[in-house]
gemmi code that builds the backbone of each chain (N, CA, C; Angstrom):
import gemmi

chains = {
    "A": [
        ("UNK", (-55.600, -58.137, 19.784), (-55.783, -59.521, 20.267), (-54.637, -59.877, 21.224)),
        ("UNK", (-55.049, -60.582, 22.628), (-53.851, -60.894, 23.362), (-53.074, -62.051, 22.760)),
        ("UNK", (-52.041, -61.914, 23.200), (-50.795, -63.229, 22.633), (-51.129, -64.598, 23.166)),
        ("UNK", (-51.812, -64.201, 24.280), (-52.044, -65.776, 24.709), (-53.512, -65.973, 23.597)),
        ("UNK", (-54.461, -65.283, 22.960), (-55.639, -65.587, 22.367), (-54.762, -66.328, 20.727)),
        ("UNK", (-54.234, -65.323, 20.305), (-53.417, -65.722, 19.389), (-52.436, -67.408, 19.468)),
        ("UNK", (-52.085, -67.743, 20.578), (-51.607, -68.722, 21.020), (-52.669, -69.960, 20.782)),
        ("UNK", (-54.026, -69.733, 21.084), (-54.747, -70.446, 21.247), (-55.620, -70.521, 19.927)),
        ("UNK", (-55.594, -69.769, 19.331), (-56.053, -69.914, 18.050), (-55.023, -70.384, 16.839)),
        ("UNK", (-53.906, -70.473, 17.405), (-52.629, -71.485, 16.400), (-53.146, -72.772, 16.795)),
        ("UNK", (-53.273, -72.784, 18.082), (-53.293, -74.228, 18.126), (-54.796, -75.315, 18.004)),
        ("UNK", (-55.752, -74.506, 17.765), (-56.526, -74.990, 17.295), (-56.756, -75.157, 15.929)),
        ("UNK", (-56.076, -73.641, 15.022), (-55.616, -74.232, 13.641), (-54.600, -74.804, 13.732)),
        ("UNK", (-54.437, -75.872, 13.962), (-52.710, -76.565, 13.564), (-52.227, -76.668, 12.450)),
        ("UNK", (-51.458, -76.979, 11.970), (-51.315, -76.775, 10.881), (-50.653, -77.974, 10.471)),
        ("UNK", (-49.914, -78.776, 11.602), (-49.458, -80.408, 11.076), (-50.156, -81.266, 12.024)),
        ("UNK", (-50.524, -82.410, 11.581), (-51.130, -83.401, 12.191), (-50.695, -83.783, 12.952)),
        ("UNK", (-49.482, -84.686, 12.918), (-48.208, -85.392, 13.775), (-48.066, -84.351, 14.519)),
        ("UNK", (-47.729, -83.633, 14.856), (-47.127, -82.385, 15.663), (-48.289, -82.739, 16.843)),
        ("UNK", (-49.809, -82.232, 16.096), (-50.692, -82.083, 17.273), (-51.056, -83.596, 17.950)),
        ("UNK", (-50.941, -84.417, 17.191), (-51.272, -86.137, 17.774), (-50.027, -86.415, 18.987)),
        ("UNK", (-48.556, -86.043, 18.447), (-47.543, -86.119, 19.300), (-47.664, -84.879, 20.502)),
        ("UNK", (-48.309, -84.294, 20.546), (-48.758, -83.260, 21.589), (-49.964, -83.523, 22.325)),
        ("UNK", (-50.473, -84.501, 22.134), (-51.834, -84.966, 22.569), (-52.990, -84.245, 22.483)),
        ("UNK", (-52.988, -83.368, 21.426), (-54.116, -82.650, 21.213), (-55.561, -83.607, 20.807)),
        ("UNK", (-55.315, -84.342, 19.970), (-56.158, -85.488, 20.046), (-57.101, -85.791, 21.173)),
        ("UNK", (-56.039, -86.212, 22.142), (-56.952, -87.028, 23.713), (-57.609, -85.756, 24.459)),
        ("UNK", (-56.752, -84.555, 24.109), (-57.465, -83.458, 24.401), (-59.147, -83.579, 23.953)),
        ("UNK", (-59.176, -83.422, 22.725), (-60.511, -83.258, 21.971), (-61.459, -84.235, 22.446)),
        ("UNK", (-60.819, -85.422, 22.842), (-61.711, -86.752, 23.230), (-62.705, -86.539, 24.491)),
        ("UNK", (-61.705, -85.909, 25.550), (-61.927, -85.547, 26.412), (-63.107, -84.314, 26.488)),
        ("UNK", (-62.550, -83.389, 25.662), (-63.570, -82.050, 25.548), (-65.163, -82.737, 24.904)),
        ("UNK", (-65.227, -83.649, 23.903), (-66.227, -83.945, 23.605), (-67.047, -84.947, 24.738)),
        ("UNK", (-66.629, -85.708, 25.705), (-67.223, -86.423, 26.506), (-67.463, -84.951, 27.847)),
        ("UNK", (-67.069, -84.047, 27.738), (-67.537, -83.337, 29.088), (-68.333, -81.799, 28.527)),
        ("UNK", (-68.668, -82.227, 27.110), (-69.562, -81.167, 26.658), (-71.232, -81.655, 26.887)),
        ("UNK", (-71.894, -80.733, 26.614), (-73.428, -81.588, 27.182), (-73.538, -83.029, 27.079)),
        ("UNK", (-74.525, -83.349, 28.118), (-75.106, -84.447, 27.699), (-76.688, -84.267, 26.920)),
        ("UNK", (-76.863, -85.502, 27.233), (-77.897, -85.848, 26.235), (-78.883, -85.540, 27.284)),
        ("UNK", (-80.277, -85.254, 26.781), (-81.207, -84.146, 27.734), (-80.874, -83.115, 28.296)),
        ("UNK", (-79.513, -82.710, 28.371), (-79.304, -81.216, 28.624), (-79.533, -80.275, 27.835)),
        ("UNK", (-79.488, -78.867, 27.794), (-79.671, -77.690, 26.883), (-79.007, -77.668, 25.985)),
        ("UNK", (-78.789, -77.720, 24.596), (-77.858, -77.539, 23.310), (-76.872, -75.794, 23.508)),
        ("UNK", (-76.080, -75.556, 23.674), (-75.162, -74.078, 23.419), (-76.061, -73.865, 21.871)),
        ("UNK", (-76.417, -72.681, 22.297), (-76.784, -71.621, 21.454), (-75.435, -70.587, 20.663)),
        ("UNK", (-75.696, -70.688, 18.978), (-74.898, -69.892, 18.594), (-75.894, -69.711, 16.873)),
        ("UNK", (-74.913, -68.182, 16.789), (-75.259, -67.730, 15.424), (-73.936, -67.655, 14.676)),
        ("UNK", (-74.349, -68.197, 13.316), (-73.273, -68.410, 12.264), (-73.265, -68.410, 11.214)),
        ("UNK", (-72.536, -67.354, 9.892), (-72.855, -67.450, 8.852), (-72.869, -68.754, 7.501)),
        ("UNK", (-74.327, -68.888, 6.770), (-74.719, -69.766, 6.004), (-73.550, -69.595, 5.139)),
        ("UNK", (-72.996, -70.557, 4.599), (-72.286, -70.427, 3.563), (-73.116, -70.216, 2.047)),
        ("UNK", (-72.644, -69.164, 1.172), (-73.456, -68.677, 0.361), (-74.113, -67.626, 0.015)),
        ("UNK", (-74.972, -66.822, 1.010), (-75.740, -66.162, 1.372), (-75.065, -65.178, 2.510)),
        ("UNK", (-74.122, -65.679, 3.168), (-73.522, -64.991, 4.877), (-74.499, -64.793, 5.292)),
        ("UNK", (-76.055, -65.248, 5.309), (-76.949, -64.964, 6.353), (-76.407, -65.596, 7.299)),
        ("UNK", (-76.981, -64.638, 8.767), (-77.212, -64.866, 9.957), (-77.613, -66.306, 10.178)),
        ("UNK", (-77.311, -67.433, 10.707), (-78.315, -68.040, 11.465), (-77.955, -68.679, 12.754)),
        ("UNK", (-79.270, -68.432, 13.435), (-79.128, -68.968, 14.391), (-79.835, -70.544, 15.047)),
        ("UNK", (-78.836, -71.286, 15.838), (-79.164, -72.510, 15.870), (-80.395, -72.977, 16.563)),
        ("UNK", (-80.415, -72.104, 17.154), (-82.187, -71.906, 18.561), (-83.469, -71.637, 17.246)),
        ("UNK", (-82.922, -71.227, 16.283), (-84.248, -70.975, 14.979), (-84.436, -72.350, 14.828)),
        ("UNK", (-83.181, -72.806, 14.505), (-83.271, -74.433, 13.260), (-83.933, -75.758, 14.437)),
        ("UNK", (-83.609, -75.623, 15.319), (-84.592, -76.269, 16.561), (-85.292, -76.088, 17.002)),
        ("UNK", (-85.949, -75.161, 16.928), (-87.651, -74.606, 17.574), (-88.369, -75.714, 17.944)),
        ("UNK", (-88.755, -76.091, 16.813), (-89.881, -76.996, 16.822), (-89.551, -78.175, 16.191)),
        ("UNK", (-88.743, -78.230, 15.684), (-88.247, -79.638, 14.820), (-86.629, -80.376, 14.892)),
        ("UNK", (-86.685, -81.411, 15.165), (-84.945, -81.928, 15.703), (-84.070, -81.274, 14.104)),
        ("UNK", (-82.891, -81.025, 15.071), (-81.508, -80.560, 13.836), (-80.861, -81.325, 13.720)),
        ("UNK", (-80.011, -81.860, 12.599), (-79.396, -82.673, 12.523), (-77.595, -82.367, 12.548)),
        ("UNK", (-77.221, -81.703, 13.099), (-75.838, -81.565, 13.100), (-74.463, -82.106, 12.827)),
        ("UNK", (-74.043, -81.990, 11.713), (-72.492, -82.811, 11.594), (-71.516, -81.788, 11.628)),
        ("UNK", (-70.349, -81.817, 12.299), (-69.183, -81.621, 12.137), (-67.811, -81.928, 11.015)),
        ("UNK", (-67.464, -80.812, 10.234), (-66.463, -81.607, 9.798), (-65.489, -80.740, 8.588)),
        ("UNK", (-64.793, -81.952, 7.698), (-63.542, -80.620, 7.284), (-63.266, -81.415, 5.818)),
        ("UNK", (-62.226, -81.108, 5.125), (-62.547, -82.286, 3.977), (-62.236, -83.490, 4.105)),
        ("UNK", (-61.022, -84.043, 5.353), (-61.033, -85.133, 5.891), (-61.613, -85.614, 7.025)),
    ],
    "B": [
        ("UNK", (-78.073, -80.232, 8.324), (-76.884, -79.094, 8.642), (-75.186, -79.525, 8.872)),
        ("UNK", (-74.488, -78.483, 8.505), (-73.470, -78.734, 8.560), (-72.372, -78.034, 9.020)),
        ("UNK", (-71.589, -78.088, 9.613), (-70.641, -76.843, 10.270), (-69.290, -77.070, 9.841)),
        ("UNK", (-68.815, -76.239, 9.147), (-67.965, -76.670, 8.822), (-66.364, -76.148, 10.164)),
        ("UNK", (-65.561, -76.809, 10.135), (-64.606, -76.499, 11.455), (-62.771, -76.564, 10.933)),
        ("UNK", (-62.072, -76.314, 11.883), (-61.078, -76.376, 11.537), (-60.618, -77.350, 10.341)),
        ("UNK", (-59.156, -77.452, 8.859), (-59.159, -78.830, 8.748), (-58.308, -79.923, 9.636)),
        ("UNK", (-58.973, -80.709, 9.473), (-58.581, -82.029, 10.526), (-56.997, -82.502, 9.822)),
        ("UNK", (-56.968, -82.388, 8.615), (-55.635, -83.105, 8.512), (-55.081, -82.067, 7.037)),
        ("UNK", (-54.658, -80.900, 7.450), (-54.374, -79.448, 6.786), (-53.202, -80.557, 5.599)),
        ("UNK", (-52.992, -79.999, 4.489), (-51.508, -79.988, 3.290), (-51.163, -78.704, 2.913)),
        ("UNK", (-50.316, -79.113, 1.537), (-50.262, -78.470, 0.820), (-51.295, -77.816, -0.285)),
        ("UNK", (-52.421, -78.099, -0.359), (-53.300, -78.096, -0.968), (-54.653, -77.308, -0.175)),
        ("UNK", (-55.138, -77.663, 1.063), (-55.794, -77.375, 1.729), (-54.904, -77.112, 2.926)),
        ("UNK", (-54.772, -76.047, 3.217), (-53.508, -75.913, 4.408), (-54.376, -75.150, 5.773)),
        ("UNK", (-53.893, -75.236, 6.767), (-54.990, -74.769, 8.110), (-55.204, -73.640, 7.864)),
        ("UNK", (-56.112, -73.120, 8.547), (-56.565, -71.412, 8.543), (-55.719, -70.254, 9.411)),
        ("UNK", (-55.660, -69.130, 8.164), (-54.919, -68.387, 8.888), (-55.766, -67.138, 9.327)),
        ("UNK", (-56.854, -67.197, 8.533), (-57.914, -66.667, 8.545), (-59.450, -66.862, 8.231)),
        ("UNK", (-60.614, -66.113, 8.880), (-61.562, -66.367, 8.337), (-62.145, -66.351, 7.216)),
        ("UNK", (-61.510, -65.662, 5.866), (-61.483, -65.709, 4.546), (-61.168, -66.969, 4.300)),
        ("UNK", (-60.161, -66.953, 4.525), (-59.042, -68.664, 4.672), (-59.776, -69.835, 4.711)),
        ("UNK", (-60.808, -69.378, 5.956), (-62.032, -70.688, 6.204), (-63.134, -70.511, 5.266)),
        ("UNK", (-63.362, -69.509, 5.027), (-64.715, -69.683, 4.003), (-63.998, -70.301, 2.471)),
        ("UNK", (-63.162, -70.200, 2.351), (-62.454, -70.169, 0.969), (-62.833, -72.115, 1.102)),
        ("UNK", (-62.181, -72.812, 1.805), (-61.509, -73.879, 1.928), (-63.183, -74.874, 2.110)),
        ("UNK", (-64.417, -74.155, 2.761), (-65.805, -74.550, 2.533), (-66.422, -74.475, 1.625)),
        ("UNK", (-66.270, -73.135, 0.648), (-66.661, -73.230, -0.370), (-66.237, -74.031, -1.189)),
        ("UNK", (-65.190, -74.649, -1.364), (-64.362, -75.582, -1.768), (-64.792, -76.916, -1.779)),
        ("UNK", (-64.745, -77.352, -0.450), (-65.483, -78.916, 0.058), (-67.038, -78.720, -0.772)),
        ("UNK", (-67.908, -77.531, -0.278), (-69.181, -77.941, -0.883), (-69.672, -77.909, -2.569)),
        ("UNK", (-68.217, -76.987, -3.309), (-68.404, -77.468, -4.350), (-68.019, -78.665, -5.179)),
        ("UNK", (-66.738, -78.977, -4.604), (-66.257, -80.865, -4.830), (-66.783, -81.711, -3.862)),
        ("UNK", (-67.482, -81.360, -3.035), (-67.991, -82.901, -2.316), (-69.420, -82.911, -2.758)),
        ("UNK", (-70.153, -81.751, -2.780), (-71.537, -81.868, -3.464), (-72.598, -81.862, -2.439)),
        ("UNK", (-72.382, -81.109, -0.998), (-73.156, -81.567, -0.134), (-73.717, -80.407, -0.341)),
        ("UNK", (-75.286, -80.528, -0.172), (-76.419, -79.472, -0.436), (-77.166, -79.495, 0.857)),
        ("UNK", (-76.458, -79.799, 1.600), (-77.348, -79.191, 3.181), (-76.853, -77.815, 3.255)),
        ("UNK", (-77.459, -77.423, 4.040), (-77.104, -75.655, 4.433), (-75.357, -76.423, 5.181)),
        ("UNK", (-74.802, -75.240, 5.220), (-73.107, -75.298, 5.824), (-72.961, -73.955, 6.308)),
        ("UNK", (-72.574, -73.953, 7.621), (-72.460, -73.154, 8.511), (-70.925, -72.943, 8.353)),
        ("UNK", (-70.431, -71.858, 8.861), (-68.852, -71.860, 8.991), (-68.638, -71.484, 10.506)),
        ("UNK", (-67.738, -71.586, 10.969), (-67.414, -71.618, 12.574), (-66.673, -70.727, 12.507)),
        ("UNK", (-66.219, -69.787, 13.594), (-65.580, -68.803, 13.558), (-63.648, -68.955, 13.549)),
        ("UNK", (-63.440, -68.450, 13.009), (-61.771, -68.997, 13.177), (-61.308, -69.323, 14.311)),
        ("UNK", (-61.824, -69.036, 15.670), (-61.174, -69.983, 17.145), (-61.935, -71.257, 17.063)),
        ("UNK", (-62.835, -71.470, 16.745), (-63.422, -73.052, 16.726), (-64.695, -72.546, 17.656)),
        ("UNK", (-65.290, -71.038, 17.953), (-66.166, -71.538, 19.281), (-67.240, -72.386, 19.500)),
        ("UNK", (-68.110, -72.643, 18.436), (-69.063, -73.230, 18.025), (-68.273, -75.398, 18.274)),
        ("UNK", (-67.396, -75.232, 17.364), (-66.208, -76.594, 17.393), (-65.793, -77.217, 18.784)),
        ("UNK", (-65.551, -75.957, 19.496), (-64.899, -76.193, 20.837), (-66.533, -76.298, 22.052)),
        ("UNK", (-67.404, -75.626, 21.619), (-68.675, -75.833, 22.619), (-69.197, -77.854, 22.623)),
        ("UNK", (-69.080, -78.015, 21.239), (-69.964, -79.322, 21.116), (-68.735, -80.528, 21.397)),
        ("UNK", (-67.300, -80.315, 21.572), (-66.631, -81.433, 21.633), (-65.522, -81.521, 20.751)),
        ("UNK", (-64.876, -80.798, 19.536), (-63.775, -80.523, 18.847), (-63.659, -82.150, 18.194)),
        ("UNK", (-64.429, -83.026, 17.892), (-64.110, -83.809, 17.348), (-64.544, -84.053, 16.113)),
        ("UNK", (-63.419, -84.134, 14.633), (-63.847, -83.938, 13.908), (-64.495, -84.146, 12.658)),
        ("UNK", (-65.374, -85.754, 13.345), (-66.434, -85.755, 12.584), (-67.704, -86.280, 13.338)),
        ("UNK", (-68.180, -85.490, 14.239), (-69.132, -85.700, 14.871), (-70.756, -85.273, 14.372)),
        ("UNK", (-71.877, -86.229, 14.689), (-72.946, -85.443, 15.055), (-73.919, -85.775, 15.882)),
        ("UNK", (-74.363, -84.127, 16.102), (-75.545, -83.956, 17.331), (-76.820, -83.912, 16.666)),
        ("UNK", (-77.650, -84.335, 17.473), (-79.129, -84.054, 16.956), (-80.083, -83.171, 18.446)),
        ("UNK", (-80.187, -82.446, 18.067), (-80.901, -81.419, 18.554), (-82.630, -81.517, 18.544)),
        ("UNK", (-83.021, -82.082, 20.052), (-84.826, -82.166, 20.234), (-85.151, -80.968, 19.508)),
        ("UNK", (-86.516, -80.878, 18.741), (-87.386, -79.522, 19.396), (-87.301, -78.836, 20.610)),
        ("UNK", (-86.583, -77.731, 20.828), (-87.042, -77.233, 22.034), (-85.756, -76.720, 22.399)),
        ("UNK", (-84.627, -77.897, 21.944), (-83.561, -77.373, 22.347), (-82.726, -78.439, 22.939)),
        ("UNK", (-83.125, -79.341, 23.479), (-82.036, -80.260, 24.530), (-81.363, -81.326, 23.656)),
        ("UNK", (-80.362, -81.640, 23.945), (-79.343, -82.578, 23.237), (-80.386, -83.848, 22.666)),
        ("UNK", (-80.761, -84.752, 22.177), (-80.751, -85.880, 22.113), (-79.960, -86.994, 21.200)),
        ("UNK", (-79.050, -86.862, 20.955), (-78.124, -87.652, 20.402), (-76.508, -86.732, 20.258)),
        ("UNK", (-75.485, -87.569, 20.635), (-73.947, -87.085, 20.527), (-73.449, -88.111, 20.249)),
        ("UNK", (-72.663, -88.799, 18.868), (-71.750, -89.063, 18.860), (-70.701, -88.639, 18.185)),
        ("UNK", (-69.694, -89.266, 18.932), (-67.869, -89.281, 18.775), (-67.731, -89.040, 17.169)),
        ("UNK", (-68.236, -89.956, 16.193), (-68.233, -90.278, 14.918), (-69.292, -90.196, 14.066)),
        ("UNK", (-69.654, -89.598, 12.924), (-70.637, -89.642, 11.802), (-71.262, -90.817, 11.644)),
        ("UNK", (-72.735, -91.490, 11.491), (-72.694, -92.492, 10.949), (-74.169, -92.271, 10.601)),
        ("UNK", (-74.004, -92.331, 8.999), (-75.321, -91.342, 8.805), (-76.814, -92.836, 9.080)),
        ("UNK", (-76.203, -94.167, 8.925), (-77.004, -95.048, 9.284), (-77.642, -95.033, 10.689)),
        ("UNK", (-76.357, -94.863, 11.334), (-76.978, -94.660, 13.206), (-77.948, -93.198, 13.191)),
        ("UNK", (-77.800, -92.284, 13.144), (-78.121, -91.079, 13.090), (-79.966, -91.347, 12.724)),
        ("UNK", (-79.909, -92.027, 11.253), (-81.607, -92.194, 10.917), (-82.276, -92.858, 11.805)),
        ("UNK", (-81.325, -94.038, 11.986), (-82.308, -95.282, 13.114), (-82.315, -94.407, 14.390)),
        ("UNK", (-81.440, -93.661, 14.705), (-81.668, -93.253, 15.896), (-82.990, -91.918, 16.178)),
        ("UNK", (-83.184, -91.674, 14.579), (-84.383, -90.234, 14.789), (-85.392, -91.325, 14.723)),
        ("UNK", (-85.427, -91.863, 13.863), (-86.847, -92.871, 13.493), (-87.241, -93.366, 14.882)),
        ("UNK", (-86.567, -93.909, 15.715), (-87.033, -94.436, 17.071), (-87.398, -93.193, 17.961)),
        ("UNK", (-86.393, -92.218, 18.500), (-86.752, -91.073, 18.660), (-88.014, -90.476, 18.319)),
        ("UNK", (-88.506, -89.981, 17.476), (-89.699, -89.758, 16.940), (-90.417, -90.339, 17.491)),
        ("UNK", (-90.920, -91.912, 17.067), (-91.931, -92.769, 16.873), (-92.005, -92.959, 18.861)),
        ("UNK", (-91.126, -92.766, 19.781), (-90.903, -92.731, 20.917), (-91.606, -91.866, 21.773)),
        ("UNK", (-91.303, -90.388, 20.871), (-91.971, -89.342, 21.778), (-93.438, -89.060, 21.317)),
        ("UNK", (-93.918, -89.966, 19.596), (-95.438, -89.143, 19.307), (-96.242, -90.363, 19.686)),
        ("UNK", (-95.798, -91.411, 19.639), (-96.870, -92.516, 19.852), (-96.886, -93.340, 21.455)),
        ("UNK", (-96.605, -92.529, 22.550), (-96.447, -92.971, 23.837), (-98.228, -93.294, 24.393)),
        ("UNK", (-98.164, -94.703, 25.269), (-99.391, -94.789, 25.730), (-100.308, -93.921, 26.369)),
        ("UNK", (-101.557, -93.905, 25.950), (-102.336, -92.997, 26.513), (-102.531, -92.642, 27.946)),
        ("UNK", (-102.396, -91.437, 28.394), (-102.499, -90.930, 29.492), (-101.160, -91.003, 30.318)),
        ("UNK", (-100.020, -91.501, 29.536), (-98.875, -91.380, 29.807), (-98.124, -89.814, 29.350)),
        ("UNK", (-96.648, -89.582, 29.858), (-95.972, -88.329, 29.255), (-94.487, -88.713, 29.304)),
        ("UNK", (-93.789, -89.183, 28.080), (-92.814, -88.817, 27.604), (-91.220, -88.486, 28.934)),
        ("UNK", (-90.759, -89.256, 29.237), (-89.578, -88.448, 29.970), (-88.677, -89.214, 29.298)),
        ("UNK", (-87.883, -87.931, 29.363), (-85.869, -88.665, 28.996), (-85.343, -88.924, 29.733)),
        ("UNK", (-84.703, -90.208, 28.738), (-83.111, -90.711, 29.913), (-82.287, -91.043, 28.832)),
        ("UNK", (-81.124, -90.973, 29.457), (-80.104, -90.918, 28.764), (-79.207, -92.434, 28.718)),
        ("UNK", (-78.860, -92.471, 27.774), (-78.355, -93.658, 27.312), (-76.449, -93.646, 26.408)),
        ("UNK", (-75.517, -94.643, 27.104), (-74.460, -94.276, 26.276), (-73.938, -95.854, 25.485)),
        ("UNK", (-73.917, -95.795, 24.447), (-73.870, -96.924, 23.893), (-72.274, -96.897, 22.628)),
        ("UNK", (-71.359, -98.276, 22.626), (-70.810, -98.411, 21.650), (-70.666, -98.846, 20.561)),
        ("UNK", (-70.632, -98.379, 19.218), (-70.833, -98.774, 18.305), (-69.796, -99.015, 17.194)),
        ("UNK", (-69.639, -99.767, 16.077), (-68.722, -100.298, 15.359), (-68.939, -99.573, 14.261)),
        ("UNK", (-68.078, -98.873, 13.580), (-68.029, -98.389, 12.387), (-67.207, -98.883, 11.354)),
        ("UNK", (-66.926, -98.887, 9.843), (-66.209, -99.356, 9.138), (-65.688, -98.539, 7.902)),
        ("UNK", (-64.443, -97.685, 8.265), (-64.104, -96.614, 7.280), (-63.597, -96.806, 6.702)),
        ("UNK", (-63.570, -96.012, 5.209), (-63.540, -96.345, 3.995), (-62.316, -95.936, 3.673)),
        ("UNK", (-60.844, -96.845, 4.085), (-59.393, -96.279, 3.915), (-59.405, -95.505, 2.388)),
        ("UNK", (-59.778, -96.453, 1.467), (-59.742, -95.729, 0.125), (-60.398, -94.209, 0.113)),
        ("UNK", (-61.424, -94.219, 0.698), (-62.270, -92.985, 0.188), (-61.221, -92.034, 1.116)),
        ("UNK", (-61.035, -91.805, 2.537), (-59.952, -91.430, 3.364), (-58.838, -91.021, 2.513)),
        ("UNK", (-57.850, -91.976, 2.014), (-56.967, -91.581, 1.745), (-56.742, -90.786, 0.694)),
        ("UNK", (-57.815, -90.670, -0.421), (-57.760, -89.969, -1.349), (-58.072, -88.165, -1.484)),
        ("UNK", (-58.842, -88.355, 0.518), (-59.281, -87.122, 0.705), (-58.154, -86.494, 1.572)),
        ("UNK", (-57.045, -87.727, 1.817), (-55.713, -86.618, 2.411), (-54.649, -86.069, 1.375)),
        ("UNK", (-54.890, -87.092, 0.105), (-54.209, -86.529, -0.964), (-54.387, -85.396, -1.324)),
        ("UNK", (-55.976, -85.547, -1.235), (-56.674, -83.701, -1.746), (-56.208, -82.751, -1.411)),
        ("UNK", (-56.158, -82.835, -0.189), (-55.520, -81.543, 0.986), (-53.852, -81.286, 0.347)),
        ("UNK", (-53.059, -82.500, 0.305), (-51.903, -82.460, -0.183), (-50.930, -83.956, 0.883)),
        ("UNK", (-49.605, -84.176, -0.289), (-48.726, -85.355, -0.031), (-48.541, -84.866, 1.547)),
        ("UNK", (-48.381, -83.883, 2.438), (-47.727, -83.512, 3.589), (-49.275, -84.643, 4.394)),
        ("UNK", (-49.884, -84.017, 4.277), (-51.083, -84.271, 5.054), (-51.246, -85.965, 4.993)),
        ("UNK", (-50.797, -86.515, 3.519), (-50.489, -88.251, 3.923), (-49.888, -88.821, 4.693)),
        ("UNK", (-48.266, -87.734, 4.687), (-46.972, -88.251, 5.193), (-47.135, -88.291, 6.749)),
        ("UNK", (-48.111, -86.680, 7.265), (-48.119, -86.977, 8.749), (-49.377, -87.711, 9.128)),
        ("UNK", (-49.752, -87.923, 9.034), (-51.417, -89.028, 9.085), (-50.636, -90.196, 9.034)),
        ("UNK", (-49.563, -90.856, 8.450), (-48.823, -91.980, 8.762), (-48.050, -91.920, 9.879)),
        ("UNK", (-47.341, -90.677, 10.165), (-46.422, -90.673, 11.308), (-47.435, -90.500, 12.804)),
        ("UNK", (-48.368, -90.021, 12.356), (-49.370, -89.870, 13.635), (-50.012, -91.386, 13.928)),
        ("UNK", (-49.741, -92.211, 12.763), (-50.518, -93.781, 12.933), (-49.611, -94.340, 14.081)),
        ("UNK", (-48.136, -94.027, 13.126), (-47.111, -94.724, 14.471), (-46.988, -94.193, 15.355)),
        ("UNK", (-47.525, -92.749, 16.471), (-47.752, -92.466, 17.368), (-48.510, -93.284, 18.673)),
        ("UNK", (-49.760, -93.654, 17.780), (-50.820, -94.240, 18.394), (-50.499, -95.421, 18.180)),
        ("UNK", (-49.790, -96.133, 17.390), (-49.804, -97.806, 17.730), (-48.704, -97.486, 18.985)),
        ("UNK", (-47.662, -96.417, 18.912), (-46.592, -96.490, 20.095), (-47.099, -96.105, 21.676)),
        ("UNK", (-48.601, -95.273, 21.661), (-49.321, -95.101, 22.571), (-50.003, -96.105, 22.861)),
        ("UNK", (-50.484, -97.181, 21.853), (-51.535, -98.394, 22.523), (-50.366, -99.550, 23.014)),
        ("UNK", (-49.129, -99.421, 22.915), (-48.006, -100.491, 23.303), (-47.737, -100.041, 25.009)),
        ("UNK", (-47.880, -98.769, 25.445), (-47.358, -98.300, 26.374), (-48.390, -98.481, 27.641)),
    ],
}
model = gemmi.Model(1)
for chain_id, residues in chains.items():
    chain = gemmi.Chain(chain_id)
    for i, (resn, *xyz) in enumerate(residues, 1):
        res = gemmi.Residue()
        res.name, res.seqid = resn, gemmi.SeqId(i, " ")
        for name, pos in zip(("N", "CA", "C"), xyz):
            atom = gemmi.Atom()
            atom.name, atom.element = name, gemmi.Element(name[0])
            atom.pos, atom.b_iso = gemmi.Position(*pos), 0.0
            res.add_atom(atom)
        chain.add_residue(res)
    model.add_chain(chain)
structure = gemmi.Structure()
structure.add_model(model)
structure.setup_entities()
């Protein structure tokens, strides 16, 4: 793995809050979420394991034919 | 559905990922003390899935048939989310006859009202560190909305 990938995967796990809020990682994210699709555009396609099972799935299955309901999130 | 992503406010208790074991460990976790029985996806330890839809971390999307976005927001709100399929739906199956359905897009703000208690008990979970900086990050942002 390159050092800069490694770099970038610390800092998306952060590991203190304050650290990343006083670094503006925050307004970062704000930003990344307002210039990710819009609404009527194509959804990013990905496959990811079910928790439980580690099946495969993929998100282009769970939308075929019927809306997905997607949440994001962590225990806070 | 549910994806589960980096944690948003890591402790002693629940501490960030150092690995993808690390992350499944810390989901299996949430879905056996929080009790959520939707399917839960795990994201890969860079966030790519996290980082495609917007890295914010408690968002949701709702995904047309077919594939195209129709709903993004910033924040969870499982009330907005229903009213917003129920209209959705009833929008695209019951359109006047001999008419067809087009999208447009719409960006709207909305008021939410979070539950400090329920919150704070879920930064305890994680651990005391994860309280202490969630306060120092408060006085960040009141020192950012002064400036």
């Amino acid at each position: 793995m390159a050092e800069t990938d490694r770099d970038g995967m610390a800092a998306y796990n952060y590991s203190r809050f304050d650290d990343y809020v006083a670094a503006e990682g925050d307004v970062a994210d704000e930003a990344a979420f307002w210039t990710s699709p819009r609404a009527a555009q194509r959804a990013p396609d990905f496959t990811l394991p079910r928790l439980g099972d580690g099946a495969d799935v993929r998100l282009s299955d769970l939308w075929r034919f019927k809306p997905l309901v997607m949440e994001f999130g962590s225990f806070t | 559905m549910f994806i589960y992503t980096r944690e948003a406010h890591p402790g002693e208790n629940v501490p960030s990922h150092d690995s993808f074991e690390d992350k499944l460990a810390s989901a299996t976790l949430l879905r056996d003390e929080t009790g959520i029985r939707r399917d839960i996806l795990v994201d890969d330890l860079d966030g790519t899935v996290h980082r495609a839809y917007g890295l914010m971390p408690n968002m949701t999307w709702v995904i047309a048939g077919g594939g195209r976005v129709a709903y993004k927001a910033n924040w969870t709100s499982a009330a907005n989310v229903e009213a917003f399929l129920a209209r959705f739906l009833a929008a695209r199956g019951e359109h006047p006859p001999g008419t067809t359905p087009v999208m447009y897009e719409t960006q709207q703000a909305e008021f939410r009202y979070p539950d400090r208690k329920r919150f704070a008990q879920h930064l305890l979970r994680n651990g005391p560190r994860a309280v202490a900086e969630f306060e120092k990050a408060r006085q960040l942002w009141a020192q950012r909305a002064a400036t």
